[in-house]
N, C-alpha and C positions, 0 to 999 in steps of 0.2 A: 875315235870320238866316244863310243861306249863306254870305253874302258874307263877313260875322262869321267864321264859319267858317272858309272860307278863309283872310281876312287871318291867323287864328289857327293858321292851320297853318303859312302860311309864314314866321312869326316863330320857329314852335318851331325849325322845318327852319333857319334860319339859327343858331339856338341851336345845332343839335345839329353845326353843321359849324362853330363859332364858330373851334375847336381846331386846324381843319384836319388833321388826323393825328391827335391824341389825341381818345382814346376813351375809354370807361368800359365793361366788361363788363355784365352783369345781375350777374352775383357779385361788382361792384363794383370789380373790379381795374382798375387803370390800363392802358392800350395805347398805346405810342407807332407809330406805321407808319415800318416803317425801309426806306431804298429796298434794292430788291433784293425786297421784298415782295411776292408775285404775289395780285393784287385778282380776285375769283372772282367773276361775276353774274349774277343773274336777270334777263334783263333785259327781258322780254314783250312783245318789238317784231314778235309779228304768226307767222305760219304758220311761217315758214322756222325762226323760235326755238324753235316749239311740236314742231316735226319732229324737230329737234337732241338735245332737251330729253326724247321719248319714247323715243331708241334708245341712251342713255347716260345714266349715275348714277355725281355726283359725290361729294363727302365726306358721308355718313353720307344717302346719299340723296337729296341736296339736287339741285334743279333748276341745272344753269348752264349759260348760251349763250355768256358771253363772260369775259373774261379780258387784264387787264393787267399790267404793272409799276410799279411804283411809282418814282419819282425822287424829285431834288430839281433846282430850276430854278436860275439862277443868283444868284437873292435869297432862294436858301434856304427858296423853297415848296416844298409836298408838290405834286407833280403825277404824272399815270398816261400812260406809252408805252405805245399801243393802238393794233393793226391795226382801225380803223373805215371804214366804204365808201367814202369819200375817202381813204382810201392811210394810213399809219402816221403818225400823228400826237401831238403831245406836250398832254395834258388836264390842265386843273386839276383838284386831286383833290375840290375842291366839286360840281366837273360829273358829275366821272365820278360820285359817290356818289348826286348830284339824279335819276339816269333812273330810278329805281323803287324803290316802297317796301313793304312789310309791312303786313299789318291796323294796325299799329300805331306808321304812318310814320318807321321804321325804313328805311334803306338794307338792299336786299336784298343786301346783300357780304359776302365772310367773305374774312380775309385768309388767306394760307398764306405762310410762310417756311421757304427752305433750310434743312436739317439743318447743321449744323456742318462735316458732311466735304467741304461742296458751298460754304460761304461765300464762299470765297476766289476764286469764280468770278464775284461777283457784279458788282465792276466793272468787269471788261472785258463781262461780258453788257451792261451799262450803256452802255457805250462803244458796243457793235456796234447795241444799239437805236437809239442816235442816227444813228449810219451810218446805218441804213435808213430813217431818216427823211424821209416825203416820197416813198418807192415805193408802187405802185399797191396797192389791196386786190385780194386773189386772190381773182377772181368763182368761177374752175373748182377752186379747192381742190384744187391740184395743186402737191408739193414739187418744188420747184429750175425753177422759173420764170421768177424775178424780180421775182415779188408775192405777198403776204403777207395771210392770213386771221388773227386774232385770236389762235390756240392756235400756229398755224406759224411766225408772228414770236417767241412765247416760247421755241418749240423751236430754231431758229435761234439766235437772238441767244445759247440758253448751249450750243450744239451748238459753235459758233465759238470762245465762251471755252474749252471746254474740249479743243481742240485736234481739233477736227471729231471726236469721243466723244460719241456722245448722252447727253443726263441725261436724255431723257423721251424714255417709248419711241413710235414708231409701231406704229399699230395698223390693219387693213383697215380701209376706211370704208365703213357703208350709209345707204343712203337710203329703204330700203324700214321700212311699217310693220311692227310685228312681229305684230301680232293679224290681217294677214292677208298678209304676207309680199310684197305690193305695193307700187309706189313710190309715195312721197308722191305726190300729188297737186301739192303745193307744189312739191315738187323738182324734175318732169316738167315743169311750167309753166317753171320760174326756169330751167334746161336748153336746153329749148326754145327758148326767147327769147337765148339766148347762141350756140344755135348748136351746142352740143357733148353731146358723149355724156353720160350719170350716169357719174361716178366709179369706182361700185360696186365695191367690193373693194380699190380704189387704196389704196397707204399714206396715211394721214393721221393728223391728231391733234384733240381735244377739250378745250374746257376741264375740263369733269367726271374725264376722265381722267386730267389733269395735276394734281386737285386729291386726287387716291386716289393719287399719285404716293409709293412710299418716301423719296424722298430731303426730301419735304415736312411740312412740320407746320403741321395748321392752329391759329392764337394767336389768333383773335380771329374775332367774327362782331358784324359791326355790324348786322345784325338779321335775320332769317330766311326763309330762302330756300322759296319752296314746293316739295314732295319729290318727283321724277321718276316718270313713270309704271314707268319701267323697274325701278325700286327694288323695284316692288309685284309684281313675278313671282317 
């Protein structure tokens, strides 16, 4: 009967990405994902996310660790450019949606797209992601290095288009929990093992905060993301 199961879950799951980009709301509206589209997610890969995920709150609460862009490849797929731990790399958007799902195997993504004042920025941001395609992932979370964490490539790529002008702001970064103002545990560990100091207080950026972002609107939520601790203070 599991196995039933299973096999029944991954035929819905190939149903539900059959579209590759189009989507269906719960209010039934149509969604198409148009590049330049920034992909918001929960993504539950373990301590470091759970860290991230406790000392910031994204769009209306929502949990999110990581964050892409949306493309198109040159046969005219949907695909997502994401800073992931092998260095910037360009995902099918199957893949990218397949890492985690909802009680009710839904993709935990919700999309956000520039305001209108910001569009016009959108294909040279495109442009400069691929540039950076193939640079290392930023282990130490530290801007103008030469390697890029997941929310710092986003910031980059439309910091360039727009004429080294940030569209999304940095903000100090902690590592510390907030219910007892100690550093993670995870962090100390992950730190350690690299050799280098916690960050603490350094500029940085987040997906949750780029997703609370002005110049952003969120149009679509391909299924629902669970809601941040930080939300609930």
């Amino acid at each position: 009967m599991r196995f039933i199961k299973q096999i029944l879950l991954l035929i819905s799951v190939n149903l539900l990405f059959a579209g590759c980009g189009q989507s269906t709301s719960e209010e039934g509206r149509s969604f198409s994902l148009q590049p330049g589209d920034l992909l918001f997610q929960d993504s539950d890969l373990g301590p470091l996310c759970d860290a991230i995920e406790k000392v910031t709150t994204g769009f209306q609460g929502a949990n999110f660790s990581h964050v892409g862009i949306a493309a198109k490849d040159d046969n005219g797929n949907s695909v997502v450019i994401e800073a992931v731990s092998n260095g910037v790399v360009v995902t099918p958007l199957r893949t990218f949606l397949g890492r985690s799902f909802d009680a009710r195997g839904r993709p935990k993504v919700v999309a956000g797209r520039l305001k209108e004042p910001y569009r016009h920025l959108i294909p040279s941001a495109l442009k400069e992601a691929l540039v950076l395609k193939g640079k290392p992932y930023d282990k130490v979370y530290a801007i103008d290095n030469g390697a890029y964490y997941c929310s710092e490539l986003i910031y980059e790529i439309f910091l360039r288009a727009n004429d080294n002008k940030p569209v999304f702001a940095l903000q100090p970064m902690t590592f510390k929990d907030p219910d007892t103002d100690e550093m993670f545990a995870a962090w100390e560990d992950y730190f350690s093992k690299l050799g280098v100091s916690i960050p603490e207080g350094q500029p940085g950026i987040n997906p949750g905060g780029i997703s609370c972002s002005p110049v952003l609107s969120v149009v679509h939520k391909y299924g629902t993301p669970s809601v941040s601790p930080a939300s609930r203070r």
